[in-house]
N, C-alpha and C positions, 0 to 999 in steps of 0.2 A: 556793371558797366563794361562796356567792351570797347575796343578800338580797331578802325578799322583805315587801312589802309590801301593806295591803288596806286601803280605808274612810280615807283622809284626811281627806276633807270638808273641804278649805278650809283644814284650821286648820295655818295656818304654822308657830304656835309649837310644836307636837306635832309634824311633819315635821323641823325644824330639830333636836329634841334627840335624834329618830330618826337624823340624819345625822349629829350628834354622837359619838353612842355609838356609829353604826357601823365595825367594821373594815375592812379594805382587803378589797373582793369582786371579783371579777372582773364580776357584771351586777346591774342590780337589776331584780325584777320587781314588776309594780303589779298588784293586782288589783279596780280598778275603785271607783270610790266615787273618784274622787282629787278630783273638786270635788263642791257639794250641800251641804246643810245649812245652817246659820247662822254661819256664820266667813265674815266680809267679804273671803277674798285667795283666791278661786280662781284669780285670774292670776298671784299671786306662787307657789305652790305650785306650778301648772303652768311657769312660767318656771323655777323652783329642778331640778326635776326635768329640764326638759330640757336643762341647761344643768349637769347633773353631767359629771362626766370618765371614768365607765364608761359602758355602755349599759342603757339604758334601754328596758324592754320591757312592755307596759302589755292590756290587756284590757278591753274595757269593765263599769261595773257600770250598778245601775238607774238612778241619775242620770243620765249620759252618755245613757244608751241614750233616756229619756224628754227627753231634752234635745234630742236632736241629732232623737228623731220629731218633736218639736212646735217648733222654734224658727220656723220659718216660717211658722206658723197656731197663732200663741197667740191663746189665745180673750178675748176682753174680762174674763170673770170668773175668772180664772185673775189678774190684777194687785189683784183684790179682795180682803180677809178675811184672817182669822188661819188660813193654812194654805201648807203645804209649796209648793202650788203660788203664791204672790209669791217664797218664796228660790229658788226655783228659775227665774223669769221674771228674777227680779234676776241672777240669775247668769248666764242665757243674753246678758241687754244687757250685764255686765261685760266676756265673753270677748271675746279679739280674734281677729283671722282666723289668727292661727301658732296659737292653741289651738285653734281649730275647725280648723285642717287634723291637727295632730295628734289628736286625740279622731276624728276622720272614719276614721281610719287602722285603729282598732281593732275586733277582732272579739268573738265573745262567749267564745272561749277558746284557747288555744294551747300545743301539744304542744312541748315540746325535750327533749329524748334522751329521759329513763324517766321525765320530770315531764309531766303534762296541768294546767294553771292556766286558771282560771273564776274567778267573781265567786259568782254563786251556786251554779249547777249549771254541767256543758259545755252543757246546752241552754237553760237561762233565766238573765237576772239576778238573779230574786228565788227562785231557789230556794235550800235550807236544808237542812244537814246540822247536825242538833241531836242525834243519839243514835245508836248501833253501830249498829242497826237502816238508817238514812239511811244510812249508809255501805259497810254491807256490798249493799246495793241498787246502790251507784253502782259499787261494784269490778266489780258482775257486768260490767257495760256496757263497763268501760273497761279496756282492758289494761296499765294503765302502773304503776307500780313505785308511784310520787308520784302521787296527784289532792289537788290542793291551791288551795283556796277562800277565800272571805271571809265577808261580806255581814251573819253572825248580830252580827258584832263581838265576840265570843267565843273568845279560843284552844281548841283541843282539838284531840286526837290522838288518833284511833284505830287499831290495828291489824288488818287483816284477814287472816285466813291461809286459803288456796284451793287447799293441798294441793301446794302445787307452791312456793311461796315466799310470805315474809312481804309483806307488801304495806302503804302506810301512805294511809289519808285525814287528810286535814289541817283545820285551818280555822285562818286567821294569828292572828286576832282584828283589831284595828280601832286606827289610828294614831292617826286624831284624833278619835274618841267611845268608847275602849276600852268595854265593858261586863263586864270581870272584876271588877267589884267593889273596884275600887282608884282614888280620883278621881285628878285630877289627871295617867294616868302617858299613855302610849303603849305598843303593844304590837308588833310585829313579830318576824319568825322570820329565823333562820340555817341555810341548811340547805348543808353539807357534808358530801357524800359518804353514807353512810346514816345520817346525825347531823343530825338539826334540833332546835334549840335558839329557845323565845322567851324574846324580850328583852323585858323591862320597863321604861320609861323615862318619869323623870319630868320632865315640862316646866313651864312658867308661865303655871299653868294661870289664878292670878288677871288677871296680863295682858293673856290672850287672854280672858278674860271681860269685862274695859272694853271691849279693844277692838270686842268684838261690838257691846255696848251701845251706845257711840259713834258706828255706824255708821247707815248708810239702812236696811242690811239691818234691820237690828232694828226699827226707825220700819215698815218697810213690812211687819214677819212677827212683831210684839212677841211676843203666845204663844206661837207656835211655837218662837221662839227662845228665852224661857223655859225652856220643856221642856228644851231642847239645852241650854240652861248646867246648867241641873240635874243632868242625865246627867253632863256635864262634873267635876262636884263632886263626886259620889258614886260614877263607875267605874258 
């Protein structure tokens, strides 16, 4: 059994009752997103992950990926204004050199035995599997048993059948900004053997809403981060 995760964003307290609830697995896989947004602890999320007692095996999402293109020539107006790009300049002065060599490491997707894992799509971070249609388009491309993504922050399961065997697209949904319509929970998958199962798990969620507000992050991206607690409440 393996566990597999997608869309952290930072928020500890949603990781933490993720690792709670989890069973004993043999790997965990990340699918991208594991820092970004408005939750002040990208380095404690990244510390907690790396510093589990299975292995850990990670993917970049579009955070990451627009992080690690721009941290060297952030633009002067990129530390301006109510928008994504200060929690994200915020976050790139957070990380330390062990998260940047880990995050450096990662590709944009990676095949093991009959599973292919992406963030978005195998070819972009922001790409999207929202409907049968999206999915039965990606089976054509990919021969693998498993393609199994993140990004919409969405659980869903589809199956494609190609005449030859059943075939499954995935999407985990989103650890720390789930978007099922349920606040407060965290979302992540179990997938054993031809059996995946998500898990739904509720965290504290009011906690991690001080603690955002508390922070510089919040001072420096208020809007923004607005938004994010809102999502946060309502799933």
């Amino acid at each position: 059994m393996v566990a597999i995760l997608s869309d952290i964003h930072s928020n500890l307290y949603a990781l933490e009752a993720v690792l709670k609830d989890m069973p004993k697995v043999s790997d965990v896989y990340v699918l991208g997103d594991i820092v970004g947004g408005a939750s002040p602890f990208p380095c404690e999320v990244l510390d907690r992950l790396m510093d589990l007692d299975v292995p850990v095996h990670a993917v970049l999402g579009n955070w990451e990926e627009w992080m690690l293109k721009n941290r060297h020539d952030i633009q002067p107006q990129w530390r301006v204004g109510e928008s994504k790009f200060s929690a994200a300049i915020w976050t790139i002065d957070a990380l330390q050199s062990r998260h940047w060599d880990f995050l450096e490491k990662l590709g944009k997707n990676m095949q093991i035995d009959d599973m292919l894992l992406f963030h978005g799509s195998p070819e972009e971070t922001t790409g999207q599997i929202l409907c049968q249609s999206d999915a039965d388009e990606l089976a054509k491309k990919y021969n693998t048993k498993w393609l199994i993504g993140g990004h919409t922050h969405s659980a869903r399961l589809f199956r494609v059948e190609d005449g030859r065997e059943s075939r499954r697209v995935v999407n985990v949904g989103s650890v720390g900004l789930s978007a099922d319509g349920i606040g407060g929970t965290a979302c992540y998958a179990l997938l054993d053997g031809d059996n995946i199962v998500f898990r739904n798990v509720s965290y504290d969620v009011e906690t991690a809403i001080r603690a955002i507000e508390s922070s510089e992050l919040y001072t420096l991206a208020t809007e923004y981060s607005r938004q994010i607690i809102a999502r946060m409440i309502s799933g």
